[in-house]
Each structure stands twice: as C-alpha cells, then as structure tokens.
N, C-alpha and C positions, 0 to 999 in steps of 0.2 A: 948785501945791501946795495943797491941803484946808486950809481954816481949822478949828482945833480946833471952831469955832461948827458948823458944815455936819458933820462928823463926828459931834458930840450926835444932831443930828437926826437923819440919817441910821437911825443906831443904834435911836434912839426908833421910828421910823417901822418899821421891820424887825420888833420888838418888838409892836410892837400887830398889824401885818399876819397876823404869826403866831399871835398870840393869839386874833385871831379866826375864823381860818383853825380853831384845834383847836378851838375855842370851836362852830364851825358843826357840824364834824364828831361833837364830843359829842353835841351837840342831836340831829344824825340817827342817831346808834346808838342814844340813848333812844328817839325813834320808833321805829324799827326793831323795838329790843327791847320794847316795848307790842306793835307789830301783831303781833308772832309769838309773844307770850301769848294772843293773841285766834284766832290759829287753829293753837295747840298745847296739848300739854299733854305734863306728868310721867307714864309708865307706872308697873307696878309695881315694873320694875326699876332707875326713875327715870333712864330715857333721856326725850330729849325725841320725840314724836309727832307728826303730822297730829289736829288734833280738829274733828269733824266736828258741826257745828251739829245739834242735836236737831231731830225733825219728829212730834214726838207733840203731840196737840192738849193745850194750856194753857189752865183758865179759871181767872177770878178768884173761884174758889169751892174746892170741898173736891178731891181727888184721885181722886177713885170715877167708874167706868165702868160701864155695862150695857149688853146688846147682847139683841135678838129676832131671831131670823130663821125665818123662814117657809119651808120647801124643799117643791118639786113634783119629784120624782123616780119615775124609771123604774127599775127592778130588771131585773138578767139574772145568773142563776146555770147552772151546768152539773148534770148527775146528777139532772134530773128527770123522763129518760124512762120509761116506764111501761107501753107497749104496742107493737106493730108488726101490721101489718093481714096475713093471709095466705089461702088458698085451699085448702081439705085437700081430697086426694082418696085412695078408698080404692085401694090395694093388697090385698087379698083381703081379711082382715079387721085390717088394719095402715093407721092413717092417715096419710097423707105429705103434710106443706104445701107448698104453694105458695109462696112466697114473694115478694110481685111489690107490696106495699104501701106503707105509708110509717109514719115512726116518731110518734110519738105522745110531746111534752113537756108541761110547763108554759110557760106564757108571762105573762108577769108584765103589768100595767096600771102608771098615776100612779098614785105615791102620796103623800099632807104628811106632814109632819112638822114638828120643829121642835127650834130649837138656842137655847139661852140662856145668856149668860155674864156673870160678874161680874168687875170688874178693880178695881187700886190701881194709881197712874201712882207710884213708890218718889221719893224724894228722892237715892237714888242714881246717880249718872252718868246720869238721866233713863232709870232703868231701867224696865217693867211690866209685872205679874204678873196672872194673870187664868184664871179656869176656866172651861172650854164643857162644857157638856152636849148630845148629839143622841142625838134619838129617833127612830125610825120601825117603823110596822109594815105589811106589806109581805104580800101573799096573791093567790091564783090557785087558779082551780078548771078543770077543763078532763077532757071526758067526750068517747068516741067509742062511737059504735055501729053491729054491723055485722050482717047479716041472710042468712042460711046460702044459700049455700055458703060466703060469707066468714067470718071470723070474726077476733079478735082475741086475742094471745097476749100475756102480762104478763109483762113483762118484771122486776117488785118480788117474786114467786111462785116457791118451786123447782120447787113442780110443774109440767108443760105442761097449762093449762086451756085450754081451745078456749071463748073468752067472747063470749056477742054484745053485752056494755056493759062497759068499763072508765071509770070516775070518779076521778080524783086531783086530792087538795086540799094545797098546799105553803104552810106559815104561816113568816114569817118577822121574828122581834122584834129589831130592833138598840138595841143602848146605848153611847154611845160617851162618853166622860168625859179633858180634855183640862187638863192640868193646865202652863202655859204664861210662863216667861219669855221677854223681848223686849227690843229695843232699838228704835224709831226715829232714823234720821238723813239726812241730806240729802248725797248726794253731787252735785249742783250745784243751779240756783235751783229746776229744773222736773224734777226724781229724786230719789225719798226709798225708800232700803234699810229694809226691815224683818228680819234676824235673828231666829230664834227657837228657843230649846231646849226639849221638854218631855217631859213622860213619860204617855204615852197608855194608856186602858185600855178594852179593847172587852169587851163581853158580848152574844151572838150566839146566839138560839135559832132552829132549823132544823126542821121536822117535814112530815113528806108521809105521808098517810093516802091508800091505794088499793084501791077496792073494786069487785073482780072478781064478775061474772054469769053462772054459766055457760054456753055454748049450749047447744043441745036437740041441738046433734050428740055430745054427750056422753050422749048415754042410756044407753048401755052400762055407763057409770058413774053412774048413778042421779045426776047431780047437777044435772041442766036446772035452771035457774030459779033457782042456790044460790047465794049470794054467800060468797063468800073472801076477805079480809082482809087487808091489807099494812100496818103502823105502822112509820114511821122518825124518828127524832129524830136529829141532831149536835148537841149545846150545847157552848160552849167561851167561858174566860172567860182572857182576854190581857194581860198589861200589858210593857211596854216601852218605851223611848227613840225619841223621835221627834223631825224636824229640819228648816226649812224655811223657806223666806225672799220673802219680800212686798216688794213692790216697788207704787210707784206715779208716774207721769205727768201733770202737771197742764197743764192744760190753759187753766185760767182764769176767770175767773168761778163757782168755789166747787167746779168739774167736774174729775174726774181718770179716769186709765185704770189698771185691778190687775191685777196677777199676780199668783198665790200657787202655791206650788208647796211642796210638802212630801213626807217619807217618813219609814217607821219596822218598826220590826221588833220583834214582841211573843212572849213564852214565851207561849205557850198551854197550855191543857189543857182535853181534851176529851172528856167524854162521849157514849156514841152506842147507840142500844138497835132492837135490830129483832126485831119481835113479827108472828107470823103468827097468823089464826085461821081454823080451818074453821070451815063451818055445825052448829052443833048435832048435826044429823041421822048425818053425817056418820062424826063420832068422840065419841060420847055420853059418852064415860070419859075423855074430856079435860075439866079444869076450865075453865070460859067459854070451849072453844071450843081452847087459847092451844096449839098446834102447835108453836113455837118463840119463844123469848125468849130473846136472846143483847145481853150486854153488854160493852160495852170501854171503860177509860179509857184514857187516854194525852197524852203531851206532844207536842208541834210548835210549830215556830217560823211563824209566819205574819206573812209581809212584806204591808204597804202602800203605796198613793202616792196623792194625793189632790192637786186643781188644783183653779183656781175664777179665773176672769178675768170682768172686765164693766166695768162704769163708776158713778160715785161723782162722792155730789155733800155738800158741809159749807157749814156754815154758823153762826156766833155768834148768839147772842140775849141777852136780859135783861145789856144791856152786858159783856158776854162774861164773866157766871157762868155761862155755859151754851153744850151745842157738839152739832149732833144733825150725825150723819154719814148717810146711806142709801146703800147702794150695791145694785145688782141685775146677776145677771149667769150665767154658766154652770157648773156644780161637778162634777166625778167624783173618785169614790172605788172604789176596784179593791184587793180581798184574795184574795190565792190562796189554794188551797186548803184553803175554811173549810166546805165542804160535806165530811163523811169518814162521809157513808152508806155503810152496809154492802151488795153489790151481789152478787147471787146469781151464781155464776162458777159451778158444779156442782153433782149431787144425783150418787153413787154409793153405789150398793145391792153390798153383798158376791156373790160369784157362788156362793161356800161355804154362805154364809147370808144368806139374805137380811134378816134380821134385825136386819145390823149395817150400817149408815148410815154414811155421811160427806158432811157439806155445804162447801162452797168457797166462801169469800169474798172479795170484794177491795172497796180504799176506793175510793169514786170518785175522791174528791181534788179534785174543781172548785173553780174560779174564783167571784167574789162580785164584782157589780159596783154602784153605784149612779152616774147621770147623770142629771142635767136643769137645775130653775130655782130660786135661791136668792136671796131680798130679805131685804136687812136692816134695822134702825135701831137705831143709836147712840146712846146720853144719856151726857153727861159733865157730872158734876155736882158 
C-alpha cells in the first residue's frame, strides 16, 4: 500500500508534467500564429489569404519612377496597293489588257521612336501607378515604271488610266498614351508576377498620296504625260480598357528574363476622306482640279495585343537611394483594322443617261502591325 508521502509526489509530478506539456504547446501555436501573419493577410471580406511578398524595386529615397525607351521598329500595314502591271492590246479600236503582271504596294523600312513614362510606387498594398507615352512616325514611298506596250493600271483611280509611272507615298503618325495601375509580387524566390489594369488611348493618322502619269497609249484621250491624283487619309482616335501581366525570371547576378503580354479593346472613331484630281487641262471648270471629295466618319471597335520579351539587368547605387533597371529585347504590337481607306469597288455610268453617275465603295479594313527592337532605362528615385 502507497504511503500518503509517495501519493503528494506522485500528484505533484503529474501536475507540473502537464503543465509543461500545454506550457510547450502554447509557445508553438504563438509561433505558428506569428509565421502565418507573415505570409497572410485579412481580405476585404476579412477572410484570412495567401500574401505574397512584394517584388517592385524599393530605394531609400522618395517613391518616383521614370522610364526612356528607345524602339527601332518595322511597320506592315494592308490596303496599300496602288497599281498592277498589264499588257493592252487592241481589238479594233477597243483596248483589251493583258493581264500577266504583278501588284504594286508599299513596303514600309526601320523606323525609332520613342516611349516615356512617369510612375509613383503608392503606399498602398505596394500598389504603382505610372503613364507611358509612345510615339513613332513611320513612311514609305514606292514608284514603278513601265514602257509601252506595258503599262500600269491604278488601282486608288475609278477611272481606267493606262500609266507609264505610278508613285505612292503612305505617312503614318502613331500616338499612343497608356495610363497604368500594377501590382508586383513574388510567387517563389526566382518568379515575380506583374498584374496590370489600365485604360489605353491610341491616336493614328494614316494618309497615302498617289500620282498617276498617263501613257502616250492614251492619246486618243488627249492625256499623254498628265498626272492624276489620288488623296487618302483614315485618322481615328480610340480609348479603351486594356489588361496584361509581366512576369519576370531571374537569373542571378542583377540579370533576369520578361515576358509581357497584354490586350485591350478601344471605341474608336474615325475619320477618312478621299480626294481625286485631274490635270488642269483636263476639266478646267473644276476648282483645283478636285473630281471627287467624299467623307465619312464613323465609330468601330479596334482590338489590340502587344508582347515584348528579352533580358534585364538592375542594379542599386548611391547606397540604395537609387535603382536603374535596362532591359532590351523584342516588342510587337498588332491592331486590326485601323487602315478604313475608301477603295474604289465601281464607276457605273446610267445607260438612260449618261449623265448620272454612281461610284462603289468599300473599306479596306486592314491590319496595323509594328515589330522589332526595344531598349530601355529605368531611374527610381
């Protein structure tokens, strides 16, 4: 039988074993509960979340960002043909072409440009806000000539001129203005998501001047040697919602790998005017020439999508009040149909009278593309 003495103890010892036992277990659910402050957080519905470490550059100076970039890009648009080569031969006094040539466009060269933006990195959830501006202006001139029997048929013209020179010059002004919140954050040590919402606004002037020479197989029609006249503008100014997420790979020693990838879709409105002139000589009771002057405005929706990957290299200085980023690498940008020339579909002359006219239209509708090389450099300061 147990001595009342061995019984105290007993009890005592029971006592404290357990004590330290819930004493350990406290201790570990206060840890617990610290680390999973440190990678959660309160939503707005005040559930608890996943929070993901921010990955936007921090200096120990004011919040302000600035970006240059430098772009060498190629241009490719549709609805710039102008001519096709052909072979007339007469049928008694009726001349019937041959058809056996090739078409006749523009073709666009490199062009810079340039993009510039201003940021605030927000005290918000490490939120930043930031405006880009890109500019570029973008031309092509492109002339053929052909020497009788051949000749050249314009395709900007309702009438059929039999030309031994056509010359088209296609001007192209872009403005692009990108008004931008973001998020940076790190989904593991070496991947940082960039999110981004913003509301884009393009302005786009288009214009192609074509000037037709007539052959000297036209003598019949008094117009050997006469040049004819073709003016085409599409202008249209867009804004809309656009949406796109940046991601980056590092690599190591200050070097990383991007993707950007975005799209957007803007109301547009667009202006488009097409002007013909004959020679002087021609139709002398016409003012300057102007044969027809036909205008349209209208609205359309014009989607985008725009990429840009390369490699990126950061780096601190002035004890990290200071952070320049440069990354260089490859960018396209692709809008549908932002070319809406008016494109000569018929000429019908009444058989009643000939006196009454009807011309046929239709929009071209083409594609706008830009591609090539894009450097930049960062200052956060």
């Amino acid at each position: 039988m147990k001595s009342p003495l061995l019984k105290v103890a007993l009890a005592a010892f029971s006592t404290a074993l357990f004590s330290t036992a819930f004493a350990g277990i406290d201790e570990r659910l206060d840890t617990l509960e610290r680390n999973m402050q440190e990678i959660s957080a309160r939503n707005p519905q005040d559930t608890l979340g996943a929070s993901f470490a921010p990955s936007r550059y921090e200096v120990n100076g004011t919040s302000w960002f600035i970006s240059l970039d430098l772009i060498y890009w190629h241009t490719k648009m549709g609805g710039t043909e102008y001519a096709y080569s052909a072979h007339p031969q007469f049928s008694g006094s009726t001349l019937l072409p041959q058809v056996d040539g090739d078409l006749k466009e523009n073709d666009f060269g490199w062009d810079t440009g340039v993009k510039v933006a201003l940021g605030y990195k927000t005290p918000h959830d490490n939120w930043d806000v930031s405006m880009r501006y890109t500019y570029l202006n973008a031309d092509s001139t492109s002339s053929s000539s052909k020497t009788q029997p051949s000749v050249l048929i314009s395709l900007t013209n309702f009438e059929v001129i039999y030309a031994s020179k056509v010359k088209s010059r296609v001007d192209i002004t872009y403005d692009n203005l990108d008004l931008e919140l973001a998020r940076s954050y790190f989904m593991s040590p070496m991947l940082s998501f960039r999110p981004h919402l913003d509301v884009k606004s393009t302005w786009m002037d288009i214009s192609q001047n074509v000037q037709i020479t007539a052959s000297h197989i036209n003598n019949t029609n008094q117009t050997a040697g006469l040049d004819f006249k073709t003016k085409q503008t599409s202008k249209f100014w867009g804004v809309g919602p656009r949406a796109g997420l940046d991601t980056s790979w590092f690599l190591g020693y200050g070097f990383h790998i991007f993707a950007n990838l975005s799209g957007s879709a803007q109301y547009a409105y667009f202006k488009t005017d097409t002007t013909q002139l004959l020679p002087p000589s021609q139709k002398p009771f016409l003012q300057n020439g102007k044969a027809m002057d036909v205008k349209h405005k209208f609205h359309r929706f014009i989607p985008s999508v725009n990429t840009y990957l390369g490699l990126g290299y950061d780096f601190f200085f002035n004890d990290n009040r200071n952070h320049i980023a440069l990354k260089a690498g490859y960018e396209i940008q692709y809008y549908w149909r932002v070319n809406q020339f008016n494109k000569s579909d018929d000429f019908i002359v009444s058989t009643v009278n000939v006196n009454q006219t009807r011309l046929l239209f239709e929009k071209a509708s083409e594609d706008l593309s830009f591609y090539g090389f894009t450097g930049e450099i960062r200052l956060d300061f």
